[in-house]
N, C-alpha and C positions, 0 to 999 in steps of 0.2 A: 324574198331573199332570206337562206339562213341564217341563224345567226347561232355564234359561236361561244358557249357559256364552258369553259373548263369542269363547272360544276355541277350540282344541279340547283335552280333558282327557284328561291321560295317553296321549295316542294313540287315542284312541278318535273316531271322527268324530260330528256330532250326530245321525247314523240310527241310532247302536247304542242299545239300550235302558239307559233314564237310572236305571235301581235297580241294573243294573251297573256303571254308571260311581258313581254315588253307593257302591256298595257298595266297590270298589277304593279308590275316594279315601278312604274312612274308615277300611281297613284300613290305608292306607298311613301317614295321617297318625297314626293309632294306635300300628305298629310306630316310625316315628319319635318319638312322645312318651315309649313305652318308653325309646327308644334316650337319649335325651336325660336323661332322669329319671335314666337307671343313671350316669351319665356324669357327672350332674352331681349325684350323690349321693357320687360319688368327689371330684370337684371341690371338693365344698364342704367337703371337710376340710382340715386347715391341713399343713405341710409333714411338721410331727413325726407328726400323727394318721397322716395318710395313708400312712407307711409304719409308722407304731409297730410292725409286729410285727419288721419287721428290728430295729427301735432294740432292742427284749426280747430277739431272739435273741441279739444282739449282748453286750449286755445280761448275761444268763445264761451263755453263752460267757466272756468275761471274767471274770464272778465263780469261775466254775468252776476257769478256769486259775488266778488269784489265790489262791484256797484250797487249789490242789492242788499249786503249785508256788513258793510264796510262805508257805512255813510259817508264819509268825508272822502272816498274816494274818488265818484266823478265830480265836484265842486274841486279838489284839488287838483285834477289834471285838464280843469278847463279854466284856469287862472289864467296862467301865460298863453300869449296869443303869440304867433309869430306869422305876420301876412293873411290875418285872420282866422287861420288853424291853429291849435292846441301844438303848444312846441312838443311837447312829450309825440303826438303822432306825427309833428315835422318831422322831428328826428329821425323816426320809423321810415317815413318815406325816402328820407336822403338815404338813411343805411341802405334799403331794401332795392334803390336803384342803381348805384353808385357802380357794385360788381358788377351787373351784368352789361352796364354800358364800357364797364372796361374790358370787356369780349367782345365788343364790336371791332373789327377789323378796317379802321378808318383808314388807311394808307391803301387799301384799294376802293373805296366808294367813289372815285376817281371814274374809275374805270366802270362800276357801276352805272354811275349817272347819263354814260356816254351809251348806254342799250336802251333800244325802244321799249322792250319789254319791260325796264325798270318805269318808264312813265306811261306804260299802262295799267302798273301794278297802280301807279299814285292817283291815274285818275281814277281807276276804280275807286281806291281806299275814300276817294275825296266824293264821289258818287254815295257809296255806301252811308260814311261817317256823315254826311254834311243834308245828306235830301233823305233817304231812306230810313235812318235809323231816329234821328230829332221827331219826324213826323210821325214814326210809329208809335213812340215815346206819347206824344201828344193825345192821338187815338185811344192808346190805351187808357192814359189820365182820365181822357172824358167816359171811358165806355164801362169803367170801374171806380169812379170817383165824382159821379156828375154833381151830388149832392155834396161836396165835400172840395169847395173852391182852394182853400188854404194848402191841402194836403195835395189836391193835383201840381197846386205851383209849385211846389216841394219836387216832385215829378218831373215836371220838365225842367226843372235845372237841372237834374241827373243825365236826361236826357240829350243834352245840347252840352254838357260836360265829354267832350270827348277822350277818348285813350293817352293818358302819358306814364304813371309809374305801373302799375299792378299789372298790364298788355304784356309788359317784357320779362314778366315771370312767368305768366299760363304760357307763351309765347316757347321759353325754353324748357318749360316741363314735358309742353308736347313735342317738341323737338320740331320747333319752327323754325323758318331761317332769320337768323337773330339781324343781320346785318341788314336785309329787306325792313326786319321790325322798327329797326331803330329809326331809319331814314320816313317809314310812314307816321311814327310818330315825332319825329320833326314838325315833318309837311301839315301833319292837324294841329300841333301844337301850334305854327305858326297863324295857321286861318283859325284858330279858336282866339289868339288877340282881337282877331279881325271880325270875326263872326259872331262869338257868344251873345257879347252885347244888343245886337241889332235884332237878332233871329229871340233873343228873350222875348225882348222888346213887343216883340210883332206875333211871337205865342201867346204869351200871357198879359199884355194889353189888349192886345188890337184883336185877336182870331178869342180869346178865354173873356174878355172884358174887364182883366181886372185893371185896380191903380194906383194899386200902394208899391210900383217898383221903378227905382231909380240905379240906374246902372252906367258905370261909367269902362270906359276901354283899361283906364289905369288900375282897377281893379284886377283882370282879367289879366294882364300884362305880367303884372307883378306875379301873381299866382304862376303864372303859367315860367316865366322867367326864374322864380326863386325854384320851383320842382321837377325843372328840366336844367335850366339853365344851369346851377352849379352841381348837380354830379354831372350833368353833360360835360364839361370845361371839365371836372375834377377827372372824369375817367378821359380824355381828349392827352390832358397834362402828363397824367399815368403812364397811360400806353406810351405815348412817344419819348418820353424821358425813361423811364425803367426799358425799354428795350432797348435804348441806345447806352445806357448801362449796363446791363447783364446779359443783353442779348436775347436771343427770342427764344430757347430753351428754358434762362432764367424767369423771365416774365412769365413763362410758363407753370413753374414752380409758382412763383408768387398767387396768381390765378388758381391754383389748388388750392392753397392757403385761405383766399379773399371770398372764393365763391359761395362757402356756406353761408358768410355773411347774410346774405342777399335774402336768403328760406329767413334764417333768424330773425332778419329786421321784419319780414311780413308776420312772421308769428307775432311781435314784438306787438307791431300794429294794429294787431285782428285785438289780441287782448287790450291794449289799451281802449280801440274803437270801442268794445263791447263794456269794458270798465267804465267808461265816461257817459253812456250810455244806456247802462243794464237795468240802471232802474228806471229810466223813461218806458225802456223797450215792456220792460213786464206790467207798468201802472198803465198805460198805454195800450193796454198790449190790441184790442180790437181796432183801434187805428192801427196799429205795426200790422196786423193783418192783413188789412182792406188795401194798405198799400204795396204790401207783400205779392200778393196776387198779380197784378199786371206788369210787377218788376221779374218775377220770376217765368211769366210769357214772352214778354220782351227778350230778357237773354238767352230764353229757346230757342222763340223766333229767329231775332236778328243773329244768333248763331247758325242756329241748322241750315235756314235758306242761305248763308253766305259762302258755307262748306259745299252746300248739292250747288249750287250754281259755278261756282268757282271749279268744282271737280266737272262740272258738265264742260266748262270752257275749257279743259285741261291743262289750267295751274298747276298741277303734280302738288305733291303731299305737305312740300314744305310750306309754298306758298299760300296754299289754300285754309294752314292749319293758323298762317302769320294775318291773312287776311279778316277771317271769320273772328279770332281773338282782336284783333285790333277794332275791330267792329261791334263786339259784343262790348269791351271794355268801357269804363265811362274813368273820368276826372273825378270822382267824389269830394276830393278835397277842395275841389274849385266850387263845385256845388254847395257844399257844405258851408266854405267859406261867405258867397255871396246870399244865401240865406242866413247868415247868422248876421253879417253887415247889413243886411235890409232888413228883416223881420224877425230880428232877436235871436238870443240862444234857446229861448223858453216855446218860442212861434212853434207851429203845426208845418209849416214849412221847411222850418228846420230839422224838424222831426223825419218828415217825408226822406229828406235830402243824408240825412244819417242813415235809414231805412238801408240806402241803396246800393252802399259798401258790404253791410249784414248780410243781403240776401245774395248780390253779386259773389262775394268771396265760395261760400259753398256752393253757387250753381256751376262757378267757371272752373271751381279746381275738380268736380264729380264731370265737367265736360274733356278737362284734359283727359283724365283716364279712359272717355268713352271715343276720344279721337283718338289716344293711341290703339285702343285697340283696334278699332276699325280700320286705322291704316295697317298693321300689322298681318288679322284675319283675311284682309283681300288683297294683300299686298300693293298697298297703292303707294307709286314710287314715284321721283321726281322725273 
């Protein structure tokens, strides 16, 4: 069938055969939409996003120097405890969460909850998060740490700490679906009151031998209640009272204003974590090593297999990118907390349990950039 071009196309005059020319024009305009896509997947991130891994390195860099050459610096920001975190990174974490749960769009999770597909998203997450990812956690511990009892237990508390504040940043950097995010981190937060305890209990007594740990639900509770529970409530209060103030245009407004918070408070975080810590990490430094190793296979791991399996079942881009971070993500600060309540500030285990914020932060924010681009390059769409 001819086909009818006013002009002449790509250079081609109108005696060449027109499944050629149709064929170039399509490749062409193909590789330009690529081109455009990857471009403006960069584009669309905001000043801080778009360079955040300088802002981290940055970030970490300074805390490091701060602790190591600023004595009084981690002895001072590990004074105040508050639910057995460092309030200076409490703080950090209520900033850093607070925004982005006031972009959750709660007035339809309603209507969410009522699709099947929302509770296959949850069993998965509860599949993944709860059998999959603790036991790899475990494996790893022993297959890199066999000599080194104190520092594995460190290990698996990071491990069995699952996703609540840091999942709903990598979560919106990649351009995950926030509103799925929030609700999977609910549902673990809720079986992590219920689970941590018991599933410790049963790695590092019973299956590791050891028996210096005493854990109780109310520890677990609290943690998990004070770093969900009030930015949850605080952005729940937000949302429904300012839109029914100013309306959903103005809340809109407000939400440009409020969202940079959210980068800042992680920045915030990375340097204090690294400040409080900077001189363990360098005096230390060959254990920070040894446990460096199986935490930075781990969030390969349990990231990459949760991406190709989730894209194999065809979750489409959003889900699969909300999945895999929520799955990669760990609690650090629950971690952190119950090894410092059990086996000191100074213990090898609490060391471990610091480790896993350090290495997690640069593995997961160098993965968001490798999942946007990957969805971008082969256009993988919802």
């Amino acid at each position: 069938m001819a086909m009818e071009h006013p002009d002449d196309v790509s250079g081609f005059s109108q005696q060449t055969n027109p499944g050629l020319v149709e064929k170039g024009t399509f490749e062409i305009q193909n590789e330009r939409e690529k081109s455009d896509s990857r471009a403006s997947a960069f584009k669309s991130l905001g000043f801080i996003d778009r360079f955040l891994a300088v802002w981290i390195l940055l970030a970490m860099i300074i805390g490091v120097l701060l602790g190591n050459f600023v004595e009084e610096t981690g002895p001072a920001l590990q004074k105040g405890k508050f639910v057995g975190v460092s309030v200076p990174i409490a703080i950090g974490l209520l900033v850093m969460m607070y925004p982005i749960l006031c972009k959750v769009q709660y007035e339809t999770l309603h209507n969410l909850l009522q699709k099947r597909d929302l509770w296959v998203q949850i069993a998965f997450s509860i599949f993944v998060n709860w059998i999959v990812a603790p036991f790899l956690m475990l494996a790893l511990a022993w297959a890199f740490l066999p000599d080194k009892a104190d520092l594995r237990t460190g290990l698996i508390l990071v491990g069995l700490g699952r996703c609540i504040a840091m999942v709903l940043i990598w979560n919106g950097l990649a351009s995950g679906d926030q509103n799925y995010c929030a609700i999977l981190v609910v549902v673990n937060s809720i079986l992590q009151m219920v689970l941590f305890a018991p599933l410790a209990v049963l790695f590092i007594r019973v299956i590791s031998g050891g028996n210096q740990l005493e854990l109780s639900y109310s520890t677990v509770a609290t943690n998990v209640a004070v770093f969900l529970g009030i930015p949850l409530g605080a952005a729940i209060l937000t949302r429904y009272i300012l839109r029914r103030l100013v309306g959903a245009e103005g809340y809109e407004v407000f939400m440009k204003w409020l969202s940079p918070w959210s980068l800042l408070g992680l920045l915030y975080t990375i340097l204090i974590l690294f400040a409080s810590q900077g001189h363990r990490v360098v005096h230390q430094i060959v254990s920070v090593v040894r446990v460096s190793a199986p935490l930075v296979v781990y969030f390969l791991i349990i990231f990459l297999v949760t991406l190709v399996v989730t894209y194999r079942l065809g979750f489409g881009y959003k889900l699969s990118v909300t999945q895999s971070f929520t799955a990669a993500s760990n609690n650090f600060e629950l971690a952190i907390a119950v090894a410092v309540a059990t086996f000191g500030p100074e213990s090898d285990q609490a060391l471990a349990a610091t480790v896993g914020p350090l290495i997690e932060v640069p593995v997961l924010i160098g993965l968001v950039y490798v999942v946007r681009y990957v969805g971008s390059k082969y256009n993988w769409k919802d």
